[in-house]
C-alpha positions in Angstrom: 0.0 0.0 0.0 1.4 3.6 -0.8 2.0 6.2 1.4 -0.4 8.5 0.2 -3.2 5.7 0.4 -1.9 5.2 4.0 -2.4 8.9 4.6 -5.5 9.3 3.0 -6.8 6.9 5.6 -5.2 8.1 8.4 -7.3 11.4 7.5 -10.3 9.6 6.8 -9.8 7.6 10.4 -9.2 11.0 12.3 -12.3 12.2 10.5 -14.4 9.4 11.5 -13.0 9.2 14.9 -13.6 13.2 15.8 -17.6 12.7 14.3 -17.8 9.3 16.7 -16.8 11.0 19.4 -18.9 14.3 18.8 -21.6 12.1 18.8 -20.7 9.8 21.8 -20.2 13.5 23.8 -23.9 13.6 22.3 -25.8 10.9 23.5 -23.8 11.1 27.2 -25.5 14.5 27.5 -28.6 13.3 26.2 -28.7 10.4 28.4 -28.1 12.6 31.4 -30.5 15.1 30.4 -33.2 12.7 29.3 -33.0 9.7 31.3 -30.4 10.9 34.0 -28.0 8.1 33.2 -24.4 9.2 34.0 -21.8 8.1 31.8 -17.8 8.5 32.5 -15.9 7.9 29.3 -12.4 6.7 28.9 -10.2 8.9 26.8 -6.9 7.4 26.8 -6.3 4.0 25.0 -4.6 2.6 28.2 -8.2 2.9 29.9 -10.0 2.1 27.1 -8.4 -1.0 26.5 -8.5 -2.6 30.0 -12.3 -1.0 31.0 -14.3 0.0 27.4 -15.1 3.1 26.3 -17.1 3.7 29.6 -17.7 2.8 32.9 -21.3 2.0 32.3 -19.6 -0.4 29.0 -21.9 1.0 26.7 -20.9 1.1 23.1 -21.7 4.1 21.2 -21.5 4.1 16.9 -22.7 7.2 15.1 -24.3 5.7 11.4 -24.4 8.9 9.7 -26.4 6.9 6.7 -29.7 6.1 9.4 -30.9 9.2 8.8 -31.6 8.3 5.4 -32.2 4.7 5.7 -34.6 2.2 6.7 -31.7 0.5 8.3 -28.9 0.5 10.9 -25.5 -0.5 10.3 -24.1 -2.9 13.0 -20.4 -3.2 13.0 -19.2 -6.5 13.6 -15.5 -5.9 12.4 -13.2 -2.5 11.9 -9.5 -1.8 10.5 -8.4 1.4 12.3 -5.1 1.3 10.0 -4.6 0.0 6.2 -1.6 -1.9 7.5 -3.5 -4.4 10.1 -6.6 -6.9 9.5 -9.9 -6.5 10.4 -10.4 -7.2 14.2 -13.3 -8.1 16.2 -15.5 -4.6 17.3 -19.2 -3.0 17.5 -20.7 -5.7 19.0 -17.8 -8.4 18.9 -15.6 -5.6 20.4 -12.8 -7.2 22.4 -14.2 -5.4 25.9 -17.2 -6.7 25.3 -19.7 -3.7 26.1 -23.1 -4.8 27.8 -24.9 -1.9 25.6 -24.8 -1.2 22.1 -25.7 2.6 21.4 -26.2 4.0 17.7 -28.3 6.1 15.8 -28.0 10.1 14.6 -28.8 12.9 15.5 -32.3 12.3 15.7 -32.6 8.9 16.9 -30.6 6.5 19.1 -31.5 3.3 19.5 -30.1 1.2 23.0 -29.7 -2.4 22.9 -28.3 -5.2 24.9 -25.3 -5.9 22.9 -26.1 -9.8 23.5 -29.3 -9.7 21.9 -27.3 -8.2 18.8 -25.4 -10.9 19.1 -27.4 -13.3 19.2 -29.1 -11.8 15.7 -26.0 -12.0 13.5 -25.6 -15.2 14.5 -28.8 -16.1 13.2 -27.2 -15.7 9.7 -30.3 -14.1 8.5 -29.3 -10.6 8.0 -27.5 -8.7 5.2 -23.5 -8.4 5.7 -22.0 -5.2 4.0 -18.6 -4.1 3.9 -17.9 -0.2 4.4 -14.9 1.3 2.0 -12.7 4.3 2.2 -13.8 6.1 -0.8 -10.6 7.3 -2.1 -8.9 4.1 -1.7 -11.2 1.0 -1.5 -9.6 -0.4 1.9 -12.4 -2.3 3.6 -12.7 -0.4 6.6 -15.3 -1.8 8.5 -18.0 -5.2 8.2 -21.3 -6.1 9.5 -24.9 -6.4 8.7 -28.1 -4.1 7.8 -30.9 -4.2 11.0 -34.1 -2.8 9.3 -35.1 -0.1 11.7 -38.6 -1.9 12.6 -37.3 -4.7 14.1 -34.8 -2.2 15.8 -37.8 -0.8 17.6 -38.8 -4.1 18.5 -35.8 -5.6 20.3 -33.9 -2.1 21.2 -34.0 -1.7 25.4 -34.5 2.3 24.6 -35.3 4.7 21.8 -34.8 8.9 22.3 -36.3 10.1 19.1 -37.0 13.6 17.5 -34.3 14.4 19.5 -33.2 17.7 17.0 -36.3 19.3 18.6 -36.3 18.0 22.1 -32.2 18.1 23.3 -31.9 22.0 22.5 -33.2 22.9 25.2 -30.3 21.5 26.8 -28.0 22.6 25.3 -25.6 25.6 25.1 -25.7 27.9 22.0 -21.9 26.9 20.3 -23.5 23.4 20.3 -26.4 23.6 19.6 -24.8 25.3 16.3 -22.5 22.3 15.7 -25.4 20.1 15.8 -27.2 22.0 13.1 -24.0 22.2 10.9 -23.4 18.5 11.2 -27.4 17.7 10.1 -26.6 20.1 7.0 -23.2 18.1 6.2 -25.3 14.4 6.6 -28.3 15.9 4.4 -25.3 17.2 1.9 -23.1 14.2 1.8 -26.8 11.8 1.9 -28.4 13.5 -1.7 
């Protein structure tokens, strides 16, 4: 692999990575707000590695295509470099989260990350792959979860959330909220 294709990923991984987090920082305040469920987060890798993400081991995945799809991406596999293999994450993550948070901003959808579990292995639902655009690397694997049954077996839903969190929120973000719905609906057309 060439340089350049090593640093176009990088970019596109430190791209990814600041819009996860943005949106983890998103559904902690939420869940504070809304259901007054704390969540301490890990930062550093050393943390993360030994405890998850969180205290709480709660998952979090932004799918910046729900918002204009009848289905939700579960990640079963990522590469976080083009110079290692796909490993084990979302829901086969190696710290092995108890909840599995995703959504937009709009919705987020809360499962037990066992009961996601328990679904792929069914073998009845569609696997995708997810490629870096410029380059074609296979960055991440798993399968399509048509939103309905996502109601179904979720453990929580916070929906219509653009008009609901506001209110919580300071002014600089609630204006960083409305520039990233402008960039999904941009990138989405």
């Amino acid at each position: 692999m060439s340089t350049e294709t090593s640093v176009l990923n990088f970019k596109q991984f430190k791209k990814d990575l600041t819009r996860g987090q943005r949106f983890q920082d998103y559904c902690c305040m939420l869940l504070w707000y809304m259901r007054k469920t704390p969540i301490c987060n890990f930062q550093s890798h050393d943390f993360q590695k030994f405890f998850g993400e969180n205290l709480q081991m709660e998952e979090f995945k932004y799918d910046e295509q729900s918002m204009m799809s009848e289905n939700l991406f579960i990640e079963t596999k990522e590469r976080v470099s083009p110079h290692v293999d796909l490993h084990p994450a979302g829901i086969y993550a190696k710290d092995k989260p108890i909840k599995y948070t995703i959504g937009n901003y709009d919705e987020i959808w809360r499962f037990k990350r066992s009961k996601l579990v328990d679904l792929h292995r069914t073998g009845n639902y569609r696997e995708i792959e997810v490629k870096n655009k410029e380059t074609e690397v296979v960055t991440a694997k798993g399968f399509l979860l048509d939103k309905n049954k996502a109601n179904e077996i979720c453990e929580d839903k916070l929906e219509n959330l653009s008009e609901k969190c506001m209110k919580y929120m300071p002014k600089e973000v609630q204006e960083i909220i409305k520039s990233n719905h402008k960039t999904n609906e941009t990138t989405n057309q």
